[in-house]
Backbone as a printed PyTorch tensor [residue, N CA C, xyz], in Angstrom:
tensor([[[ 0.8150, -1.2070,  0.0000],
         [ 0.0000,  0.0000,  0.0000],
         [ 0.8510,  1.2610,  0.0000]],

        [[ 1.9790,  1.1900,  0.7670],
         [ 3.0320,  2.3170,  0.4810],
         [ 4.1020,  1.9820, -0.4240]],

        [[ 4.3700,  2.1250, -0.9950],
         [ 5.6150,  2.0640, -2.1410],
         [ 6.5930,  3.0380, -2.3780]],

        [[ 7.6320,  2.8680, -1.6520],
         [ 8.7110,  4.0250, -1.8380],
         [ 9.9150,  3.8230, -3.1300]],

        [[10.0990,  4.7140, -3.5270],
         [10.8010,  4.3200, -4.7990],
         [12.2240,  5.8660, -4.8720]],

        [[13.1440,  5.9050, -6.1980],
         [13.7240,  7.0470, -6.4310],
         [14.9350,  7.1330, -5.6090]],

        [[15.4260,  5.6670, -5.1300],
         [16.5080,  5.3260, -4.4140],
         [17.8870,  5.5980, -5.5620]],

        [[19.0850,  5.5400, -5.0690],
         [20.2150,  5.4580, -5.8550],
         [21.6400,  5.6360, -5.5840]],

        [[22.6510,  5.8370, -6.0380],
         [23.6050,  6.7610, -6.4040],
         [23.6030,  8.2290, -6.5380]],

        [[23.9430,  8.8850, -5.1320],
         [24.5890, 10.4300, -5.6720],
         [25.9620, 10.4280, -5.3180]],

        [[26.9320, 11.8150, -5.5260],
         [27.8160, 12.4660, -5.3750],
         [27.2140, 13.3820, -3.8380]],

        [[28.7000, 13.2000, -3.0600],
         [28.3460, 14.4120, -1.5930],
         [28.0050, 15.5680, -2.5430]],

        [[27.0570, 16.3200, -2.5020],
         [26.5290, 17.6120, -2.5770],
         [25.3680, 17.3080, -3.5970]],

        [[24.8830, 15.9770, -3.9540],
         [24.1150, 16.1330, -5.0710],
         [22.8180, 16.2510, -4.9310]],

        [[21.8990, 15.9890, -5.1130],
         [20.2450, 15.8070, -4.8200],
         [19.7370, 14.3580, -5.3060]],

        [[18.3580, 14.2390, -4.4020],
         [17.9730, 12.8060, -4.9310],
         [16.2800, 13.5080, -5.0250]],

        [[15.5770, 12.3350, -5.0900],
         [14.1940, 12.9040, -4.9530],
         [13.4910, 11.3350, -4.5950]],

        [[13.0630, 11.0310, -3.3430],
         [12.4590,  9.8840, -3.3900],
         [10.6280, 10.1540, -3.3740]],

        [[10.1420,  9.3460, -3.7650],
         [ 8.7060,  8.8210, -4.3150],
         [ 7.8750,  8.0880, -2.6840]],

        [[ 6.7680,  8.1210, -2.7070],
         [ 6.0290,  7.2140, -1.6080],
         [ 4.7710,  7.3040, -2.2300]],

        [[ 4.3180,  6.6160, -2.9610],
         [ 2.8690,  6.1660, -3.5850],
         [ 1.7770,  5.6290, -2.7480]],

        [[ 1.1070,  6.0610, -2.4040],
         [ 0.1530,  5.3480, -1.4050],
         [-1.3610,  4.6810, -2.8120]],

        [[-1.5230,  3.3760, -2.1150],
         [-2.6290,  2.5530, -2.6470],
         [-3.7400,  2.1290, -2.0780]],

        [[-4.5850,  1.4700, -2.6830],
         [-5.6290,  0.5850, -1.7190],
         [-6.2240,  1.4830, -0.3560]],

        [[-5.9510,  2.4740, -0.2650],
         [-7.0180,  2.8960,  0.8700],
         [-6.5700,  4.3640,  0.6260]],

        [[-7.1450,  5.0490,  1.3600],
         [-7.0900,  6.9110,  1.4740],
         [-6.5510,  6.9330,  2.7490]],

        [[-5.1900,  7.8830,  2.1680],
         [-4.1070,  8.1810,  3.7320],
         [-4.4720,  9.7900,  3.8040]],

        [[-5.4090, 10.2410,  3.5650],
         [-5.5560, 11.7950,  3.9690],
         [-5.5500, 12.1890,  4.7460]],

        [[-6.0440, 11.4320,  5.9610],
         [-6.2210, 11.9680,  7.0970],
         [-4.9370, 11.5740,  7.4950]],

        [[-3.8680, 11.1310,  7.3000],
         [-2.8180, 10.1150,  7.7850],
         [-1.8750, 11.1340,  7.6860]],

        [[-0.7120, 10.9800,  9.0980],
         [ 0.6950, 11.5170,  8.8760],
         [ 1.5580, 10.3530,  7.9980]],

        [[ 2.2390, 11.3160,  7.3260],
         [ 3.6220, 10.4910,  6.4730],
         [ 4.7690, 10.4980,  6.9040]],

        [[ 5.4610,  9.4390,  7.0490],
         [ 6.5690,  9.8530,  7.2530],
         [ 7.8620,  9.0830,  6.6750]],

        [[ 8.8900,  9.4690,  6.6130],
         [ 9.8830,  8.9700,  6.4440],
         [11.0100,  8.9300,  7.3300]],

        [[11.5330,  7.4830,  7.0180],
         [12.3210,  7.1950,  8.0760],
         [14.0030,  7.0740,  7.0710]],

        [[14.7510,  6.4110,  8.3450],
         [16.2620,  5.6160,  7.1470],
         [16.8650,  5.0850,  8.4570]],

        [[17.7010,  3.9550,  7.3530],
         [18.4500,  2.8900,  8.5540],
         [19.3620,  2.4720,  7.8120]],

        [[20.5370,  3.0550,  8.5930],
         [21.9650,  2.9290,  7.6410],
         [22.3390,  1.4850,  8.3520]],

        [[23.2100,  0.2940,  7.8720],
         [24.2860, -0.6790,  8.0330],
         [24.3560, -0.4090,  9.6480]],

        [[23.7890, -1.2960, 10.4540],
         [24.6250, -1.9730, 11.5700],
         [23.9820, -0.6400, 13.0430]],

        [[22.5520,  0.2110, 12.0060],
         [22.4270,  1.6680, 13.2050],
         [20.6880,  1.0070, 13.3450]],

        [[20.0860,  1.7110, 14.4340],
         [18.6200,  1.8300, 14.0180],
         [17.6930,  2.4420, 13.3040]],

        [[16.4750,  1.8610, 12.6500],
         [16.2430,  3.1900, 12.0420],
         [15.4610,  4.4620, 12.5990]],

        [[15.8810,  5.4880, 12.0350],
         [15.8240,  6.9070, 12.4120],
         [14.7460,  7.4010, 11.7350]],

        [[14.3160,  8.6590, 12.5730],
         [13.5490,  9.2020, 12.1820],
         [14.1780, 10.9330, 10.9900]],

        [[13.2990, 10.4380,  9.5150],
         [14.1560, 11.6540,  8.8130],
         [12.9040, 13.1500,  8.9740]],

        [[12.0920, 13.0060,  8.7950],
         [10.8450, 14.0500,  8.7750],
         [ 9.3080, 13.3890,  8.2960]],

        [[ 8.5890, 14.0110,  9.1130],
         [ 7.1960, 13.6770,  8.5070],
         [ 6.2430, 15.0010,  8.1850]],

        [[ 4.9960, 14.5640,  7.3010],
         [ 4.3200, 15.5100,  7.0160],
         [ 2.9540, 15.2860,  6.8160]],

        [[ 1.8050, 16.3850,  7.5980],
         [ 0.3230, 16.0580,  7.3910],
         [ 0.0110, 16.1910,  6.1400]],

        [[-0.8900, 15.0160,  5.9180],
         [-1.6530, 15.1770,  4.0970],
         [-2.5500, 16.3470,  4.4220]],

        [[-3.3170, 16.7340,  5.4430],
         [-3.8190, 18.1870,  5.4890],
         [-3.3460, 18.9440,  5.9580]],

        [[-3.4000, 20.2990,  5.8140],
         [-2.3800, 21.5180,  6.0590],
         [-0.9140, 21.0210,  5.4840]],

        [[-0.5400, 20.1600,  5.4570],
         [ 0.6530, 20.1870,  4.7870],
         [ 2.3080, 20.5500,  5.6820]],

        [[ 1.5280, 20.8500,  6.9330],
         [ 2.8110, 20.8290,  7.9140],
         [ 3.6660, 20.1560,  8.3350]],

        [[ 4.9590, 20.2870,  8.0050],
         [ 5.9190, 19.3890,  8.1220],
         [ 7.0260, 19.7230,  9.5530]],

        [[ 7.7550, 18.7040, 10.0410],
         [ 8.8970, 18.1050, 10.8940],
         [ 9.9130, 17.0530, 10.2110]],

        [[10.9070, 17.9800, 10.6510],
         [12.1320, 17.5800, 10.1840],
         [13.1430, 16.9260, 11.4280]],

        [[14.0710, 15.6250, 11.2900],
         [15.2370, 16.3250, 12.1750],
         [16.2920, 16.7120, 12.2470]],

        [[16.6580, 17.1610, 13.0970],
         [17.8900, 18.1600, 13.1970],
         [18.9450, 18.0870, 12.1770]],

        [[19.3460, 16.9110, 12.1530],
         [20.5300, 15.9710, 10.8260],
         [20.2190, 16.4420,  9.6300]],

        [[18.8580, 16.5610,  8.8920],
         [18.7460, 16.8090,  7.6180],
         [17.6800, 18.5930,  7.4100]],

        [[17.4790, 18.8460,  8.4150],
         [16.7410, 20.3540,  8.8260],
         [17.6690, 21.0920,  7.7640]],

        [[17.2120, 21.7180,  6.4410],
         [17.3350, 22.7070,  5.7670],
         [17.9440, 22.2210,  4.3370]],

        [[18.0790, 20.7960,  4.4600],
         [18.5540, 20.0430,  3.5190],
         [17.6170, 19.1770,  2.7420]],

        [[16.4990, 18.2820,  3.5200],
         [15.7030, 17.6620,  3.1740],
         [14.2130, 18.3580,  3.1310]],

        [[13.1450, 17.9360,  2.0360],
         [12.0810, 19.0700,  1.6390],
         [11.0190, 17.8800,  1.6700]],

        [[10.0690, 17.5570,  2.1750],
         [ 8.7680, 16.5630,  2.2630],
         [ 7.8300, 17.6620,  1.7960]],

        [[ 7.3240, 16.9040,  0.8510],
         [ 5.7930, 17.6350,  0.2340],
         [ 4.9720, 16.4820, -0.0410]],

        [[ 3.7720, 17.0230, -0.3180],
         [ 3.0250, 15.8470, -0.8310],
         [ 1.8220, 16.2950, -2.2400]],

        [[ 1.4950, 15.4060, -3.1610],
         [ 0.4460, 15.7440, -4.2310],
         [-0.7250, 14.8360, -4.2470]],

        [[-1.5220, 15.1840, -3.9430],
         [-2.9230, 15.3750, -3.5270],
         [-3.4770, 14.0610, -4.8010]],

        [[-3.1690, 14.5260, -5.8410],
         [-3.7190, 14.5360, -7.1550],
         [-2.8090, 12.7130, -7.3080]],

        [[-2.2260, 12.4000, -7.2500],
         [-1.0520, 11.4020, -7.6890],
         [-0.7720, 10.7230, -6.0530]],

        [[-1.3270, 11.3080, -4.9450],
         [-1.3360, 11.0100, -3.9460],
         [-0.2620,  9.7310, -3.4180]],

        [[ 0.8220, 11.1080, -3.4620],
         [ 2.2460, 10.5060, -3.5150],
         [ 2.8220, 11.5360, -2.2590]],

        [[ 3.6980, 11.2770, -1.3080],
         [ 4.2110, 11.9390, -0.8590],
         [ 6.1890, 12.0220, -1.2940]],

        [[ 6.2150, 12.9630, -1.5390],
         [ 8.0870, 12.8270, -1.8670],
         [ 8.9610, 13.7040, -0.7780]],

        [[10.2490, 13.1220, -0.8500],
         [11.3620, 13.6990, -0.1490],
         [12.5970, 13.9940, -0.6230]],

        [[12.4780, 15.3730, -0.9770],
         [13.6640, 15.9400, -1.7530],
         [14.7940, 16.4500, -0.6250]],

        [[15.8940, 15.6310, -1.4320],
         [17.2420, 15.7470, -0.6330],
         [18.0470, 16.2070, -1.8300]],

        [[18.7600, 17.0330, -0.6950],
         [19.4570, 17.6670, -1.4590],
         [20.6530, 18.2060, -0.5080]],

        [[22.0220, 18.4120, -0.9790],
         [23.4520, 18.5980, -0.1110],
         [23.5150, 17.1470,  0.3990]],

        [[23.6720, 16.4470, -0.3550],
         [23.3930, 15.1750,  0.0460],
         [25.1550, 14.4550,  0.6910]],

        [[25.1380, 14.1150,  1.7930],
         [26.6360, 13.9480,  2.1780],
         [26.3650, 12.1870,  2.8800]],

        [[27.5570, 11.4490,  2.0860],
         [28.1250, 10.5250,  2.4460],
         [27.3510,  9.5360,  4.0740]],

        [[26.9950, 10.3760,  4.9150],
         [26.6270,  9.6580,  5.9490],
         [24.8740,  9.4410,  6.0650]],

        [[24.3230, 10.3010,  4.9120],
         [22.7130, 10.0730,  4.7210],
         [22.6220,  9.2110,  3.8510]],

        [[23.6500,  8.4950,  3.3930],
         [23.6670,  6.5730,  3.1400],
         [22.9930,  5.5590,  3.8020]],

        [[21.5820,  5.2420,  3.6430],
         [20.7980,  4.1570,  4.3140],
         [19.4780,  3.8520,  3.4790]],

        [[19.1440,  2.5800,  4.0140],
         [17.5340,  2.6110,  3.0260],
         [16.7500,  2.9990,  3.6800]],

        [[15.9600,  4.1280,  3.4200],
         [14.8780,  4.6200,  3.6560],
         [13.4140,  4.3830,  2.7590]],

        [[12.3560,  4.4350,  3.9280],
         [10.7840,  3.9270,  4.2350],
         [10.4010,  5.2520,  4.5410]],

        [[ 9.2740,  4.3190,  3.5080],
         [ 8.2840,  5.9180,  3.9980],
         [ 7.1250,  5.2210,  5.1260]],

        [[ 6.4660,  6.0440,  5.7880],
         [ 5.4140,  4.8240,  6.5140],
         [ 4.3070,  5.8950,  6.7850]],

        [[ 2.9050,  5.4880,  7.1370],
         [ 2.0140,  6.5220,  7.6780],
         [ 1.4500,  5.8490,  9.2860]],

        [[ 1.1710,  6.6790,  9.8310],
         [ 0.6520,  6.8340, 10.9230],
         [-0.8970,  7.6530, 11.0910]],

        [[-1.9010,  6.8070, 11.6960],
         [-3.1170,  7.7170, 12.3880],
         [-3.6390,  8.3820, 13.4030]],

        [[-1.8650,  8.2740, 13.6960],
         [-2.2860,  9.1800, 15.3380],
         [-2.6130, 10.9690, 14.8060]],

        [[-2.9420, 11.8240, 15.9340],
         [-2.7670, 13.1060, 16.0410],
         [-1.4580, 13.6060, 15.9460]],

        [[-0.4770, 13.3330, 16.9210],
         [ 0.3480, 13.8570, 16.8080],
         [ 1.6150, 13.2190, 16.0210]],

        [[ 2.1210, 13.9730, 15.2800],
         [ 3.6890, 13.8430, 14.3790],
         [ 4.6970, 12.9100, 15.0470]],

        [[ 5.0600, 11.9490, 15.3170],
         [ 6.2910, 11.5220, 15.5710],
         [ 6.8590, 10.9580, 15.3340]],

        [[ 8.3680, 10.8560, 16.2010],
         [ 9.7540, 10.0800, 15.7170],
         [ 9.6230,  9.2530, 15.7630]],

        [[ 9.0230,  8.9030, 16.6420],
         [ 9.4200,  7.2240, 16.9910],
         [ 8.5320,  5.8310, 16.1310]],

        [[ 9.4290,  5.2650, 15.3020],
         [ 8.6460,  4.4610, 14.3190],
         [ 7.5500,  3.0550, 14.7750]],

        [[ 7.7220,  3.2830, 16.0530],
         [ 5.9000,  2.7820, 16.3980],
         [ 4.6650,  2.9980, 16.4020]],

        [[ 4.9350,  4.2460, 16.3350],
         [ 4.0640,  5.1460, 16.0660],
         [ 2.8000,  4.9000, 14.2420]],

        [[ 3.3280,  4.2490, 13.8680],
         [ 3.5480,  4.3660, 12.4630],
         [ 2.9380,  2.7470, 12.1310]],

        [[ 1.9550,  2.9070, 11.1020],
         [ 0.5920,  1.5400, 11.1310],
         [ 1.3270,  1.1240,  9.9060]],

        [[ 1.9700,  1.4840,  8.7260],
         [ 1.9770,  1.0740,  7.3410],
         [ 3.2840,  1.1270,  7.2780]],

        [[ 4.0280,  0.4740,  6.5260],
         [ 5.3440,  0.8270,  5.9870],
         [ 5.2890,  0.5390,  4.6710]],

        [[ 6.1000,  0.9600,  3.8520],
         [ 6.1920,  0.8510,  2.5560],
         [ 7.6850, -0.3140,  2.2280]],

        [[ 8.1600, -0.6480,  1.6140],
         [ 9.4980, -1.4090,  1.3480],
         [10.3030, -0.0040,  1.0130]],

        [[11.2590, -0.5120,  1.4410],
         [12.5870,  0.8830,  1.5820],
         [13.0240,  0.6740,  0.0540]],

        [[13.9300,  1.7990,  0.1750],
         [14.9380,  2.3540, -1.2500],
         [16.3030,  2.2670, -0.6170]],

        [[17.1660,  1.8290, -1.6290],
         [18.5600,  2.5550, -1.1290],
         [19.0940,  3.5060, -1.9890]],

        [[19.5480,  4.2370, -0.5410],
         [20.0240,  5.9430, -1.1810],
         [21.9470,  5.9820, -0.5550]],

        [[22.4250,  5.6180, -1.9920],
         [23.8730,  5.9710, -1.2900],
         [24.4040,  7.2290, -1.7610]],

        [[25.5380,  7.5420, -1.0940],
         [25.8880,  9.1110, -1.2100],
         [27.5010,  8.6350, -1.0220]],

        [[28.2100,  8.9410, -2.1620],
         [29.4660,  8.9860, -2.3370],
         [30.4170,  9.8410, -1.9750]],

        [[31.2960, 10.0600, -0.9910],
         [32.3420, 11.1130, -0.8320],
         [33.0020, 12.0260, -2.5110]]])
């Protein structure tokens, strides 16, 4: 039902753009979020965002670097990265959640999608 896609190969400083397709049911009311889990760490929380109002949380690690939006229409949520450096190397999931409130912690979180891998080359 979630499908994350737009994984790959960059260069440190390059941009990526990953995909999260939602299916089979209506996540509108639903927070999105995305996570990542590099080799041998847990996975982390990268930012999430409401399908209404559109308000987003970031954390600190990728705050001014990474951009979550979502389209309504194609009812896809994406995560544009960009300054992309060597240690934001992990596969990242997108997942939704029906709680009220936004959070980190990936229990929070009812759906997962199958991850991407996003490596980032020195």
């Amino acid at each position: 039902q979630l499908q994350a896609s737009g994984g790959g190969l960059a260069q440190a400083g390059g941009s990526l753009r990953l995909s999260c397709a939602a299916s089979g049911r209506s996540f509108s009311r639903y927070i999105m979020g995305w996570f990542r889990q590099a080799p041998g760490k847990e996975r982390g929380f990268v930012g999430g965002i409401r399908w209404r109002g559109g308000s987003t949380y970031y954390a600190d690690s990728v705050k001014g670097r990474f951009t979550i939006s979502r389209d309504y229409a194609k009812n896809t949520v994406y995560l544009q990265m960009n300054s992309l450096k060597p240690e934001d190397t992990a596969v990242y999931y997108c997942a939704a959640s029906d709680k009220t409130i936004l959070s980190s912690w990936p229990g929070a979180y009812d759906y997962w999608g199958r991850g991407t891998l996003v490596t980032v080359s020195s």
